[in-house]
N, C-alpha and C positions, 0 to 999 in steps of 0.2 A: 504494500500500500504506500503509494507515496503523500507523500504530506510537506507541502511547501514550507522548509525551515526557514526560508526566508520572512516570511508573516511572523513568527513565533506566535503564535496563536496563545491567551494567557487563562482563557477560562475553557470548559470540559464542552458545553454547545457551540463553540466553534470550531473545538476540533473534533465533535461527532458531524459537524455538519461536512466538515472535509472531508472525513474519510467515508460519509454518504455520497460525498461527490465524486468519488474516487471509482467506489464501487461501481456507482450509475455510471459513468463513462465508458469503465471497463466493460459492463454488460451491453453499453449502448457499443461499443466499438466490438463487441464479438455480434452482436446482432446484426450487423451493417455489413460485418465482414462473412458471414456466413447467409444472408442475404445476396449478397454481391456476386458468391458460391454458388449460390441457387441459381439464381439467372443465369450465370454462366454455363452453367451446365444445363440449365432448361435451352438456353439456345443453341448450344452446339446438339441436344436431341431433337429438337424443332429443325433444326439446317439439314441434319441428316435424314431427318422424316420427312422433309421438302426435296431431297438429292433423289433419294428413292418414289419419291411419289412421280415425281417429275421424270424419270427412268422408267418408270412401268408406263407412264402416259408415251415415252416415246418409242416404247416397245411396241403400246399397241399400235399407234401409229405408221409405223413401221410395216407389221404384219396387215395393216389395212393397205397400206402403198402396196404389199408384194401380190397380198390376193388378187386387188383389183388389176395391178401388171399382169399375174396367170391368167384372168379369165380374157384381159383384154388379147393376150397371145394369142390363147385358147382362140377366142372367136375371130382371130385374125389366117387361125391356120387355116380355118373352114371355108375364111372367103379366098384363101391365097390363091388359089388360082381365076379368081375373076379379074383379078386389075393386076397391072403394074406396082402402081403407088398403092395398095394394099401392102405387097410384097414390100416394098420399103418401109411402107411404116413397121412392118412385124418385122425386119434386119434392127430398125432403130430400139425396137420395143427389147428384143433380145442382145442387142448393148449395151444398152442400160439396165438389165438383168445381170450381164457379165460383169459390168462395172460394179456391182454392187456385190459380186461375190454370192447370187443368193441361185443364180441355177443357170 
């Protein structure tokens, strides 16, 4: 407990009252400091519940670009022999399939 020797404090309610003040700082400065703990740690859990939330939204996004790429293929094979530029666009559809490493 510290207690300012410099005051020399000369009767007993002044220096109960210090070493109330003393007390109350310390509790107030572990409360502050274990608050401070809390939020820190509640945000690095919030950031990483936002990291992963935000990863499974671009997964599925992801798996919706590839399906609708498959089916657009798909219904591209079935016209490929009626056009030309059919035939191109399904080379462009299946390079940007390649590109992407998915088939």
């Amino acid at each position: 407990m510290a207690v300012n020797r410099d005051t020399q404090p000369r009767d007993l309610s002044t220096i109960n009252g210090l070493l109330r003040l003393d007390l109350y700082s310390t509790d107030l400065e572990r409360a502050t400091q274990l608050d401070a703990l809390n939020q820190k740690s509640a945000g690095i859990g919030n950031g990483m519940q936002d990291f992963y939330t935000n990863l499974c939204n671009d997964a599925v996004r992801m798996y919706t670009i590839v399906q609708n790429m498959e089916h657009e293929i798909k219904s591209l094979e079935e016209l490929e022999h009626s056009d030309v530029h059919i035939r191109e666009a399904l080379d462009r559809a299946r390079a940007n399939m390649a590109d992407l490493n998915l088939g």
